[in-house]
mmCIF file of the N, C-alpha and C atoms, coordinates in Angstrom:
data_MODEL
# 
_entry.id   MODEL 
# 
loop_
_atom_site.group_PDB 
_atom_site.id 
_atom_site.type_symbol 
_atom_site.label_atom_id 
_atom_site.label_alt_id 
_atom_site.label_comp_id 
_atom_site.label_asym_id 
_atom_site.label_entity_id 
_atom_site.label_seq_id 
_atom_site.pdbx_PDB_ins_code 
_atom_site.Cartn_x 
_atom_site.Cartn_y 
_atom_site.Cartn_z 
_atom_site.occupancy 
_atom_site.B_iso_or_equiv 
_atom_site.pdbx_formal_charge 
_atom_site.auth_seq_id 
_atom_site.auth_comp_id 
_atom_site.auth_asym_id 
_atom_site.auth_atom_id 
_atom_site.pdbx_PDB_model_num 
ATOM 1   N N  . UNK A 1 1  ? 0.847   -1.168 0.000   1.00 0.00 ? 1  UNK A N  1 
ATOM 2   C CA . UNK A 1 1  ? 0.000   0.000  0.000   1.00 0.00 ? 1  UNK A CA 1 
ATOM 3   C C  . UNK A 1 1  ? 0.896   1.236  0.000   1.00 0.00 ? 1  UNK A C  1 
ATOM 4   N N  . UNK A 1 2  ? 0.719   1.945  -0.761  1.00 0.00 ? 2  UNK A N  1 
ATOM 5   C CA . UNK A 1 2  ? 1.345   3.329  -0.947  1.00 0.00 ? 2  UNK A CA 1 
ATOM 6   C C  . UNK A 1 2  ? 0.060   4.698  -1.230  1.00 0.00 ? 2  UNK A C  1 
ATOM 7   N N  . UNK A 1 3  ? 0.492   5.564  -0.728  1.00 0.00 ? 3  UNK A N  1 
ATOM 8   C CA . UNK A 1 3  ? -0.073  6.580  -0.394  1.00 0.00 ? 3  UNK A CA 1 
ATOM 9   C C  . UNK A 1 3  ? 0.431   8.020  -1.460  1.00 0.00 ? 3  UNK A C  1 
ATOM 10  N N  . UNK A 1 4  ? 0.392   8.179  -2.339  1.00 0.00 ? 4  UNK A N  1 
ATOM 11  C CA . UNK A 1 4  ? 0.685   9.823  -3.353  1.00 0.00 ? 4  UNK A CA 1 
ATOM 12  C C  . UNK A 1 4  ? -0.169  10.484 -2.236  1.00 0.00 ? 4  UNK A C  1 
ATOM 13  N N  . UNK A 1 5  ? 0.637   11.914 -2.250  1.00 0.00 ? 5  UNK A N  1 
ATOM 14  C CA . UNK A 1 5  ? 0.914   12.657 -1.865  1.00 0.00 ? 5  UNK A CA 1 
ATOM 15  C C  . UNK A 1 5  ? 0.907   14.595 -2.675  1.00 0.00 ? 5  UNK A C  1 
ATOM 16  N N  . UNK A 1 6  ? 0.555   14.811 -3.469  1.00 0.00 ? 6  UNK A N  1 
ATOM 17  C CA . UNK A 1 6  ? 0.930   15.820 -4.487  1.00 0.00 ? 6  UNK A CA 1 
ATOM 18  C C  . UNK A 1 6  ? 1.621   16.953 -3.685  1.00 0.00 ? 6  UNK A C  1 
ATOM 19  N N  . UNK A 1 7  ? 2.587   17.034 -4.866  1.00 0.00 ? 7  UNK A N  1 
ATOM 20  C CA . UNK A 1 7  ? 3.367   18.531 -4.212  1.00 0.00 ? 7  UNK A CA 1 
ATOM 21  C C  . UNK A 1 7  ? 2.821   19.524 -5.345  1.00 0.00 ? 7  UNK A C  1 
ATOM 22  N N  . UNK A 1 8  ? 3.088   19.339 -6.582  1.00 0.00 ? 8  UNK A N  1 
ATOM 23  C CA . UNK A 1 8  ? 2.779   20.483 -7.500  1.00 0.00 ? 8  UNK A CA 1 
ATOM 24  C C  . UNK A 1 8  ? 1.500   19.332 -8.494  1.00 0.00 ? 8  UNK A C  1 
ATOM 25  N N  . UNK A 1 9  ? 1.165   20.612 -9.058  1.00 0.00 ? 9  UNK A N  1 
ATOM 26  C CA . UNK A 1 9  ? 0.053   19.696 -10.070 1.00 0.00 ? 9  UNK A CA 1 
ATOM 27  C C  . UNK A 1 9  ? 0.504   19.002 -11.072 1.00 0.00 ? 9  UNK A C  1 
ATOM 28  N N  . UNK A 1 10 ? 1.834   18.780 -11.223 1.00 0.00 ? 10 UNK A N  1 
ATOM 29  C CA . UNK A 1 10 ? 2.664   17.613 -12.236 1.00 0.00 ? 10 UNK A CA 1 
ATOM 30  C C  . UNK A 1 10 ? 3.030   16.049 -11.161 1.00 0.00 ? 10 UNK A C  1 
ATOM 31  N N  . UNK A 1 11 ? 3.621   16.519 -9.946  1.00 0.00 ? 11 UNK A N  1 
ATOM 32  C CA . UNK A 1 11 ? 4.159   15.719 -9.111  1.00 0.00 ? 11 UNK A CA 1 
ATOM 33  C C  . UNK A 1 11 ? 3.563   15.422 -7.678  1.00 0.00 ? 11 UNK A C  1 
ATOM 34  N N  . UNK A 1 12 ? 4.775   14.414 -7.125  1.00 0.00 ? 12 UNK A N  1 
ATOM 35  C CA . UNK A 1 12 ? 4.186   14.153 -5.835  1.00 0.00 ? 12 UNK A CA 1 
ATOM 36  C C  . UNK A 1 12 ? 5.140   13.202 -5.744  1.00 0.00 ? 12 UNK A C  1 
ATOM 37  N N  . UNK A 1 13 ? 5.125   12.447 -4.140  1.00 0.00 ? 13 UNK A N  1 
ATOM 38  C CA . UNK A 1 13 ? 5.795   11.736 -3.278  1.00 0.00 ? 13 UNK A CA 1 
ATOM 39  C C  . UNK A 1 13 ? 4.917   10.444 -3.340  1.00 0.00 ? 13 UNK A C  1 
ATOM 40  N N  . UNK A 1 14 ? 5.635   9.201  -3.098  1.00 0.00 ? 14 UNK A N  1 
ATOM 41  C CA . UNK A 1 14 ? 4.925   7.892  -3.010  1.00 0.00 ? 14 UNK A CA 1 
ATOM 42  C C  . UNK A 1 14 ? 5.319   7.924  -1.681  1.00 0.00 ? 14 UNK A C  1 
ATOM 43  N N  . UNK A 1 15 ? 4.149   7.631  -0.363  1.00 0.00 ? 15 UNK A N  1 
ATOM 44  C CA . UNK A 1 15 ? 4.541   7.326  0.992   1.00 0.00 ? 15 UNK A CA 1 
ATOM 45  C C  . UNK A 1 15 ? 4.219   6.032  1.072   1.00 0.00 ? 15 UNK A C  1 
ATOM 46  N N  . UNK A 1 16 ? 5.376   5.124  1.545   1.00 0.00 ? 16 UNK A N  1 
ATOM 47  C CA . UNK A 1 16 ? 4.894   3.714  2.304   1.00 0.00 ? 16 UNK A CA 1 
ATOM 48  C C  . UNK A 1 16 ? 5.296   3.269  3.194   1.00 0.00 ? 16 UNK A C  1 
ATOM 49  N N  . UNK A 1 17 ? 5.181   2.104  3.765   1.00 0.00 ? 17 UNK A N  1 
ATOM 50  C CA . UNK A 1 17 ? 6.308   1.881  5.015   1.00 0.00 ? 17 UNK A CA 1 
ATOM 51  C C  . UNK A 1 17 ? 6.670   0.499  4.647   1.00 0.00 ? 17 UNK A C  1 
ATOM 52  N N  . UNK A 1 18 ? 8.144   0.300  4.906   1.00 0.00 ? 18 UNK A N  1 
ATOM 53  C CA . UNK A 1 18 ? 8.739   -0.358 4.464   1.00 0.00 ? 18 UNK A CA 1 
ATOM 54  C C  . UNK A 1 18 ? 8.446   -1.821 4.940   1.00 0.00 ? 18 UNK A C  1 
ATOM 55  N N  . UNK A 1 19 ? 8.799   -3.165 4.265   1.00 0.00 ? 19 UNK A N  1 
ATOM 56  C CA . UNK A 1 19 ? 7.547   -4.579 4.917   1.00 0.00 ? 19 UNK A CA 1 
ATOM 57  C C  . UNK A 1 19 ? 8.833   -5.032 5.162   1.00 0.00 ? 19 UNK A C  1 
ATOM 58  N N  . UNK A 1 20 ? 10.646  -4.910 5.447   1.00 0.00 ? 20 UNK A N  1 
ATOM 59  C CA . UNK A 1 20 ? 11.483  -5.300 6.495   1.00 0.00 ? 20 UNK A CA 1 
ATOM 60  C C  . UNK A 1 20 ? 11.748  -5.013 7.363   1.00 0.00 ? 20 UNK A C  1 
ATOM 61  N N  . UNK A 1 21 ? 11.826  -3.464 7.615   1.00 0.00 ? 21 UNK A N  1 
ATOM 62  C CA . UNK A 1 21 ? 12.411  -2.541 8.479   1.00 0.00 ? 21 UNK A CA 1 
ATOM 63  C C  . UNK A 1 21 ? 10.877  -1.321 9.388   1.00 0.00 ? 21 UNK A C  1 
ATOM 64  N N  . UNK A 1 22 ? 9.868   -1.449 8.841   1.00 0.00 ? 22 UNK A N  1 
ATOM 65  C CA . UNK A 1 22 ? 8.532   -0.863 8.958   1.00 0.00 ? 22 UNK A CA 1 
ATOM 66  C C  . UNK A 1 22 ? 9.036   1.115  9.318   1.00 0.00 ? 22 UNK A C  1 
ATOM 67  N N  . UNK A 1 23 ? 10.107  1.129  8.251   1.00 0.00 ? 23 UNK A N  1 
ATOM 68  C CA . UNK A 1 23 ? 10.174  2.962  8.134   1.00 0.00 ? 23 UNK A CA 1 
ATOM 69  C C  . UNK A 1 23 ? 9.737   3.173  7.034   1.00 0.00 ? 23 UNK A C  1 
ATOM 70  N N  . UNK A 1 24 ? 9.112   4.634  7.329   1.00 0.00 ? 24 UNK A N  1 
ATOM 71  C CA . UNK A 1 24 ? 8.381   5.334  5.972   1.00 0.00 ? 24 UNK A CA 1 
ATOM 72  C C  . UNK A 1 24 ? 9.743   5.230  4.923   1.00 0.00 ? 24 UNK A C  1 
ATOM 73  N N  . UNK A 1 25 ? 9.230   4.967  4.086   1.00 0.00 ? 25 UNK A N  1 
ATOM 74  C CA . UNK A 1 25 ? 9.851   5.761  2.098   1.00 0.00 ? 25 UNK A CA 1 
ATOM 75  C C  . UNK A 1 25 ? 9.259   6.081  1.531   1.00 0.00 ? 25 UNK A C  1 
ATOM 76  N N  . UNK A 1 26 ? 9.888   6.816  0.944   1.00 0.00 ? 26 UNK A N  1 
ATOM 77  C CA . UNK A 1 26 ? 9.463   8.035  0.537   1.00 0.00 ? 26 UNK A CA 1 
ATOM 78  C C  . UNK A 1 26 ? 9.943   8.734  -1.459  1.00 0.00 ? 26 UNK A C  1 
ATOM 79  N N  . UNK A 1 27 ? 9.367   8.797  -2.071  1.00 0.00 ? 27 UNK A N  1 
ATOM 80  C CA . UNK A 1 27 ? 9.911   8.510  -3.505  1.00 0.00 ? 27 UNK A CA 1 
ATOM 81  C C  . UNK A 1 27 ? 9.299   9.571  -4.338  1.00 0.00 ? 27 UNK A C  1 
ATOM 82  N N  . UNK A 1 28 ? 9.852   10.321 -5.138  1.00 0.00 ? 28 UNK A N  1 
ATOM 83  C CA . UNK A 1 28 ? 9.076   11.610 -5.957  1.00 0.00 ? 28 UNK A CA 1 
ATOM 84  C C  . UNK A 1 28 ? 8.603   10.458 -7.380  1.00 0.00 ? 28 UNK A C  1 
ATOM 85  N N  . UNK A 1 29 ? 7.341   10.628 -7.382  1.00 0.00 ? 29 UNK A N  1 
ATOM 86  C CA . UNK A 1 29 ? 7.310   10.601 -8.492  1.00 0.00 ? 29 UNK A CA 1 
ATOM 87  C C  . UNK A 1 29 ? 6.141   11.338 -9.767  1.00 0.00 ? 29 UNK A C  1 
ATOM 88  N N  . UNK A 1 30 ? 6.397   11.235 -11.244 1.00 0.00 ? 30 UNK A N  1 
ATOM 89  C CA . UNK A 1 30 ? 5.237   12.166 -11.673 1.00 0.00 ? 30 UNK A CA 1 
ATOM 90  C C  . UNK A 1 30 ? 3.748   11.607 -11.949 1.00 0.00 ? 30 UNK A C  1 
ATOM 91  N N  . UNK A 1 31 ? 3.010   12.662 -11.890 1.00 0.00 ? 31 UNK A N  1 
ATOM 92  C CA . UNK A 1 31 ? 1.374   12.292 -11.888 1.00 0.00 ? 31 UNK A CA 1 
ATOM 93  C C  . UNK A 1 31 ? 1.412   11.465 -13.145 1.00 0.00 ? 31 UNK A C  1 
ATOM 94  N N  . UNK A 1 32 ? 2.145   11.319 -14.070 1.00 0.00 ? 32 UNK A N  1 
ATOM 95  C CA . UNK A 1 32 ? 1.880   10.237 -15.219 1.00 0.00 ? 32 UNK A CA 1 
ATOM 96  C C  . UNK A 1 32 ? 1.956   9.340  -15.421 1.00 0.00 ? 32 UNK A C  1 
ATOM 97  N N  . UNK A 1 33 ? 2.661   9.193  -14.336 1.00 0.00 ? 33 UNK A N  1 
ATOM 98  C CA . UNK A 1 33 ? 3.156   7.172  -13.931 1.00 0.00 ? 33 UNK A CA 1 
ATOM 99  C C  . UNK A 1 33 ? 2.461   6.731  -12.681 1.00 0.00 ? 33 UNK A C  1 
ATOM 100 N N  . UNK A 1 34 ? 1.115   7.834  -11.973 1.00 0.00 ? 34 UNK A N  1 
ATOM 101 C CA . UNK A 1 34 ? 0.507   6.515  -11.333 1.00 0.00 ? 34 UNK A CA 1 
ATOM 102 C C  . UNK A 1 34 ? -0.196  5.879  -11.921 1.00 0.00 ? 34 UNK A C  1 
ATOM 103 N N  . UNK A 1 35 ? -0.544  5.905  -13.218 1.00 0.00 ? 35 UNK A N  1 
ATOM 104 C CA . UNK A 1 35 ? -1.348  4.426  -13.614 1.00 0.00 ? 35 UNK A CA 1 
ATOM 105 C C  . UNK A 1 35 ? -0.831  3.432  -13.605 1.00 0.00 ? 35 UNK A C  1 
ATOM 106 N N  . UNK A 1 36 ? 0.615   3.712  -14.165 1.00 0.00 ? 36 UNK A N  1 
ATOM 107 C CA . UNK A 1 36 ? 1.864   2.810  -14.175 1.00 0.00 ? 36 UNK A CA 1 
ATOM 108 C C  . UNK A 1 36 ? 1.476   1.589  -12.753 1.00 0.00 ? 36 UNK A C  1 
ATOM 109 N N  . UNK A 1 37 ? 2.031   2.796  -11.425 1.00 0.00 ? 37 UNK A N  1 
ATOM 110 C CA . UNK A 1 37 ? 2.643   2.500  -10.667 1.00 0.00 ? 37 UNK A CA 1 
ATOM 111 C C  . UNK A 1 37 ? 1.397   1.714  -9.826  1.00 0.00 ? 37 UNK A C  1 
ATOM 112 N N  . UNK A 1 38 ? 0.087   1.846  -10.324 1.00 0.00 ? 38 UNK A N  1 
ATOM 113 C CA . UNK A 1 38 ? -1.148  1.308  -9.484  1.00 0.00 ? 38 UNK A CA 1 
ATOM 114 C C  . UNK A 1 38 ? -1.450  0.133  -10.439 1.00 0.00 ? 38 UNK A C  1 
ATOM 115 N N  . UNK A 1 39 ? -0.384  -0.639 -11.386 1.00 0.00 ? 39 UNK A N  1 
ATOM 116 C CA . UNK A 1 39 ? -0.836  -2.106 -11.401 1.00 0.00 ? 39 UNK A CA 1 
ATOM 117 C C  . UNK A 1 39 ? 0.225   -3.076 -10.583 1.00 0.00 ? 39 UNK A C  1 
ATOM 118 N N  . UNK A 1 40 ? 1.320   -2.391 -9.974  1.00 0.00 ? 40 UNK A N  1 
ATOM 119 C CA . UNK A 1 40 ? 1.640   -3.544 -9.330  1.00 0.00 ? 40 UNK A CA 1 
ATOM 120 C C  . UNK A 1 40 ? 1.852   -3.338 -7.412  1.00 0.00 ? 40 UNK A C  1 
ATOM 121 N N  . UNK A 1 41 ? 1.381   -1.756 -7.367  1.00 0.00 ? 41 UNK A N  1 
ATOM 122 C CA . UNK A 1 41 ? 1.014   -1.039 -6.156  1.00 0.00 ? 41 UNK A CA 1 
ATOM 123 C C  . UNK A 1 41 ? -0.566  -0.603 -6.012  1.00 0.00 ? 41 UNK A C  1 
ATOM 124 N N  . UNK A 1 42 ? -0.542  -0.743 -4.591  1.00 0.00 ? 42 UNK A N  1 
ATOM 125 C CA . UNK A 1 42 ? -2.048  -0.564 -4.037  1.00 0.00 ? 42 UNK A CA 1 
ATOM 126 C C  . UNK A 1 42 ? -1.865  0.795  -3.563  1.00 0.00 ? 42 UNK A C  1 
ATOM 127 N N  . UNK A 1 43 ? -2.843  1.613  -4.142  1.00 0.00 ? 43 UNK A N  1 
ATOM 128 C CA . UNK A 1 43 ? -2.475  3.645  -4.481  1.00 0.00 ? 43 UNK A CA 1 
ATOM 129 C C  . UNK A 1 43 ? -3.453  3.761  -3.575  1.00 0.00 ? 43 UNK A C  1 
ATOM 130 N N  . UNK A 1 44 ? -3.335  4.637  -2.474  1.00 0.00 ? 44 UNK A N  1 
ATOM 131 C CA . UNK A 1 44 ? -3.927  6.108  -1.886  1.00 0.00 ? 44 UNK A CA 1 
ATOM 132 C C  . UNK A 1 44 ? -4.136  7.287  -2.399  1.00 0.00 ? 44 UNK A C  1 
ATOM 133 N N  . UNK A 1 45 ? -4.745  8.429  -3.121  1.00 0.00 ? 45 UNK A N  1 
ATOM 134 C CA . UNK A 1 45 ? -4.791  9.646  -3.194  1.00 0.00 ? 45 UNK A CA 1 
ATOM 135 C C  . UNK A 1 45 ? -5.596  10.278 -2.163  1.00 0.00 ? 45 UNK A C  1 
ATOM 136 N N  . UNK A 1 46 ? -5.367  10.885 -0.940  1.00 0.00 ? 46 UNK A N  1 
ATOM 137 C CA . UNK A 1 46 ? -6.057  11.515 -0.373  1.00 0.00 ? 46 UNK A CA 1 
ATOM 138 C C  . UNK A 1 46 ? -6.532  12.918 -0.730  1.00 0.00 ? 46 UNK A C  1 
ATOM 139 N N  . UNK A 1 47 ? -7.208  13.059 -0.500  1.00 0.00 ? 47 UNK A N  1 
ATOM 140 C CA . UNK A 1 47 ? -8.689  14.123 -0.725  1.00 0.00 ? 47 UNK A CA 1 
ATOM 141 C C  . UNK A 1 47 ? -7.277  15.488 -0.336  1.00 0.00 ? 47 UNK A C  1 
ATOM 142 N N  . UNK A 1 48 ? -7.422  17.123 -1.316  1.00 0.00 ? 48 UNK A N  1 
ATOM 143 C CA . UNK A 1 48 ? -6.460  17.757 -0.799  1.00 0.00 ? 48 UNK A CA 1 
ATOM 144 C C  . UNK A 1 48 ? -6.979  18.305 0.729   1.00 0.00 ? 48 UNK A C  1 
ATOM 145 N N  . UNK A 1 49 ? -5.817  18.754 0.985   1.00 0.00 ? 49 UNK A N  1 
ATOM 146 C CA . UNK A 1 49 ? -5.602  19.643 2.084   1.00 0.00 ? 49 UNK A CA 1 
ATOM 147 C C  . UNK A 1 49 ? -6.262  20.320 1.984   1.00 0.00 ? 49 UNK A C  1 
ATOM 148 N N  . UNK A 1 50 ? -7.772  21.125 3.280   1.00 0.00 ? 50 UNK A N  1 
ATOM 149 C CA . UNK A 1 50 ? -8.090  22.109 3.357   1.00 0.00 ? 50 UNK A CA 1 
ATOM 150 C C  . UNK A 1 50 ? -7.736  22.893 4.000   1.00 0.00 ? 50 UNK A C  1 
ATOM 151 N N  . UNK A 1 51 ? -6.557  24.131 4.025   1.00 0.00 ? 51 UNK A N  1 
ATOM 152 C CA . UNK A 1 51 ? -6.141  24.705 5.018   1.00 0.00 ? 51 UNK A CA 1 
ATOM 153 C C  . UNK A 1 51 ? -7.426  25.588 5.285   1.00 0.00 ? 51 UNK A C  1 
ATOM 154 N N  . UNK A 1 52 ? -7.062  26.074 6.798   1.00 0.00 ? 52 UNK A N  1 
ATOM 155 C CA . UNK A 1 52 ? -8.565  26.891 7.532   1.00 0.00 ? 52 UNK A CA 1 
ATOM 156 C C  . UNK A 1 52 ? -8.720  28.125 6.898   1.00 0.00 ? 52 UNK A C  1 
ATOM 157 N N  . UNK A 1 53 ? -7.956  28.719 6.340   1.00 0.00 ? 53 UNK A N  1 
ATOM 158 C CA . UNK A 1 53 ? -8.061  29.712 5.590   1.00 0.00 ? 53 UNK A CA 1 
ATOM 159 C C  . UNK A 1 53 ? -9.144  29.956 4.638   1.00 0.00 ? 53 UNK A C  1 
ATOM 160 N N  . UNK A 1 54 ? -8.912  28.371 3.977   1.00 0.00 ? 54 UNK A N  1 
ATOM 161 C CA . UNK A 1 54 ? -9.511  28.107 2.644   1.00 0.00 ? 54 UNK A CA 1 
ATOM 162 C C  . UNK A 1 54 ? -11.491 27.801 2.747   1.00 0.00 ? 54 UNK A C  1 
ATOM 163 N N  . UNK A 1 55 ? -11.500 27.228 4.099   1.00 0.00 ? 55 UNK A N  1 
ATOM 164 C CA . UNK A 1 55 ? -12.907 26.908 4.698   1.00 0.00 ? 55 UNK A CA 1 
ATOM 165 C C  . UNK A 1 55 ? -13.689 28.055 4.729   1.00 0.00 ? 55 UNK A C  1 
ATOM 166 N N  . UNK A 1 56 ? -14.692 27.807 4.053   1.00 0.00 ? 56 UNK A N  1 
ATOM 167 C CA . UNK A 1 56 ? -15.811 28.773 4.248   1.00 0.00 ? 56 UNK A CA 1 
ATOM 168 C C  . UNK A 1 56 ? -16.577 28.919 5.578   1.00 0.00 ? 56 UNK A C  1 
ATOM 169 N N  . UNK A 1 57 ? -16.837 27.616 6.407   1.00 0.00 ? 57 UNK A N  1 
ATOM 170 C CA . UNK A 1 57 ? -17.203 27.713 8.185   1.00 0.00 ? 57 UNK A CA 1 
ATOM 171 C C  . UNK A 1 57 ? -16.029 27.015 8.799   1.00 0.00 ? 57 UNK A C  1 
ATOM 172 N N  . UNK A 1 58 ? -14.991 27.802 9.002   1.00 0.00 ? 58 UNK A N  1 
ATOM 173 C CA . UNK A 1 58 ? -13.909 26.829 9.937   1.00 0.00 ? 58 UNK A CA 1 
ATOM 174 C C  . UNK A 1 58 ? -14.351 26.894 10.975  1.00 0.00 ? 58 UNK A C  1 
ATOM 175 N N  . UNK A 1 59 ? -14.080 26.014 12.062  1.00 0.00 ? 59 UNK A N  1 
ATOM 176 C CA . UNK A 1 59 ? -14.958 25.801 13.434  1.00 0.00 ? 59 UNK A CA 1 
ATOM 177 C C  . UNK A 1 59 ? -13.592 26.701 14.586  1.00 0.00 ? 59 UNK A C  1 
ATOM 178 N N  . UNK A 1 60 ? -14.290 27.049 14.627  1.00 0.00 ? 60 UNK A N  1 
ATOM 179 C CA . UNK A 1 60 ? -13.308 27.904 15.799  1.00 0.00 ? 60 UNK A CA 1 
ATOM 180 C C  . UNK A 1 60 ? -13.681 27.839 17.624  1.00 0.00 ? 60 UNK A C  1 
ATOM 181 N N  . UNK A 1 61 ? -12.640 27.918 18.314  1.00 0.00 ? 61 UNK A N  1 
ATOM 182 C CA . UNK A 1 61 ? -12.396 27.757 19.768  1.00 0.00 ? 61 UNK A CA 1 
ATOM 183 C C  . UNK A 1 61 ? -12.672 28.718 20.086  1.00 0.00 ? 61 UNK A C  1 
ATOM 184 N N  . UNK A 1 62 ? -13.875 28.559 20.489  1.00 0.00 ? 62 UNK A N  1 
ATOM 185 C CA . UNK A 1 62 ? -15.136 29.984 21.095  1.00 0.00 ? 62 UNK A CA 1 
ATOM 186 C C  . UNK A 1 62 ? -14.697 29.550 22.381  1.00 0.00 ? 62 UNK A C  1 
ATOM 187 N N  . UNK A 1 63 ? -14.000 28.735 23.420  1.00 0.00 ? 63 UNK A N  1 
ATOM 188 C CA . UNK A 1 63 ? -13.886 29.024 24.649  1.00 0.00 ? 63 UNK A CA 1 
ATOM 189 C C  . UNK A 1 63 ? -12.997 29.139 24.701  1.00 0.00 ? 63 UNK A C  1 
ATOM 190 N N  . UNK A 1 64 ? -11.949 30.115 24.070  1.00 0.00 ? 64 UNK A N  1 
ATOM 191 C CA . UNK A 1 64 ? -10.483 30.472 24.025  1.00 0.00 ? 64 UNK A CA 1 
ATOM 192 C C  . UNK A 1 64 ? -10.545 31.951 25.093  1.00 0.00 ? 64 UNK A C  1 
ATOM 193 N N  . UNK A 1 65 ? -9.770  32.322 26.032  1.00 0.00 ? 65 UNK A N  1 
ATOM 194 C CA . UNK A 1 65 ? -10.025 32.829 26.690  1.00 0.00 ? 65 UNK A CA 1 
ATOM 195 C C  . UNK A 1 65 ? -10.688 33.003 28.154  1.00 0.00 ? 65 UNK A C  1 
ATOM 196 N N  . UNK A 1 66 ? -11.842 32.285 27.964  1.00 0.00 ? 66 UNK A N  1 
ATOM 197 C CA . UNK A 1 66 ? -12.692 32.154 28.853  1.00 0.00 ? 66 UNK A CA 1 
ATOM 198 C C  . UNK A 1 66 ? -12.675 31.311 30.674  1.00 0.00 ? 66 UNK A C  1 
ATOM 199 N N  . UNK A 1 67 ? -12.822 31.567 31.169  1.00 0.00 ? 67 UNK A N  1 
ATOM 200 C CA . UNK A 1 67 ? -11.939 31.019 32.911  1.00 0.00 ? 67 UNK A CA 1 
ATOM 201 C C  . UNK A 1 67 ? -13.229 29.519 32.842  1.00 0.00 ? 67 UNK A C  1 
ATOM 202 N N  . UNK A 1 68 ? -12.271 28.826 33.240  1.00 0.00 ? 68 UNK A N  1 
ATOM 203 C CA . UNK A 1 68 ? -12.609 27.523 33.263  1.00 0.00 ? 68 UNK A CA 1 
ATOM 204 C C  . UNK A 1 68 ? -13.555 27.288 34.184  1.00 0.00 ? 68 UNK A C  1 
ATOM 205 N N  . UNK A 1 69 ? -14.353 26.233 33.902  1.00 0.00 ? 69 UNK A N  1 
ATOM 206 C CA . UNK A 1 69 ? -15.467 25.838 35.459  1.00 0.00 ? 69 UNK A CA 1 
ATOM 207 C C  . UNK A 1 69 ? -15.153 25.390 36.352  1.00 0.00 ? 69 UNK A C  1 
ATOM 208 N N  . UNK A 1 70 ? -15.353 25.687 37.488  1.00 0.00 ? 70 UNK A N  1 
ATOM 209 C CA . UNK A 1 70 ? -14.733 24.561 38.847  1.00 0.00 ? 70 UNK A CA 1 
ATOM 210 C C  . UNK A 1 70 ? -15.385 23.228 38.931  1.00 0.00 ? 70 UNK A C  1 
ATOM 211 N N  . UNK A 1 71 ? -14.473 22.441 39.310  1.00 0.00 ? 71 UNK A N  1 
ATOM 212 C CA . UNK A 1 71 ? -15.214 21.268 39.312  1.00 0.00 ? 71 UNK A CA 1 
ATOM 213 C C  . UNK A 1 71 ? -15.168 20.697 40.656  1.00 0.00 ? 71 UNK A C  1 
ATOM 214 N N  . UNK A 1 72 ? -16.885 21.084 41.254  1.00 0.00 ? 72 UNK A N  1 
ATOM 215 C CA . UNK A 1 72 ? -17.139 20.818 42.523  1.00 0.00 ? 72 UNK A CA 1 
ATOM 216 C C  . UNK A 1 72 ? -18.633 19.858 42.296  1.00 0.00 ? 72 UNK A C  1 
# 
């Protein structure tokens, strides 16, 4: 199982973890060879990144500030 990753809209990183040693590797490769690379690998593309910026209702820490309850 390997996991792409995109860095630019050409490329990206293959993440997996290794089945001797169980450390991540890590491998650039381009968006044109995952078809390639998903017949003899099992592919991840996760959904992009929404940074909070980008969110139209980001949920925000409305009790930021606020004095805590006692707990009696």
């Amino acid at each position: 199982m390997a996991e792409y990753l995109p860095i630019s809209p050409t490329s990206g990183n293959l993440r997996a973890i290794c089945p001797e040693c169980s450390t991540l590797m890590h491998r650039r490769v381009t968006l044109l060879r995952l078809p390639v690379l998903s017949r003899v690998l099992e592919l991840s593309v996760p959904l992009a990144i929404e940074h909070l910026i980008d969110s139209p209702n980001p949920s925000l820490d409305d009790t930021f500030g606020q004095e805590p309850s006692p707990h009696a």
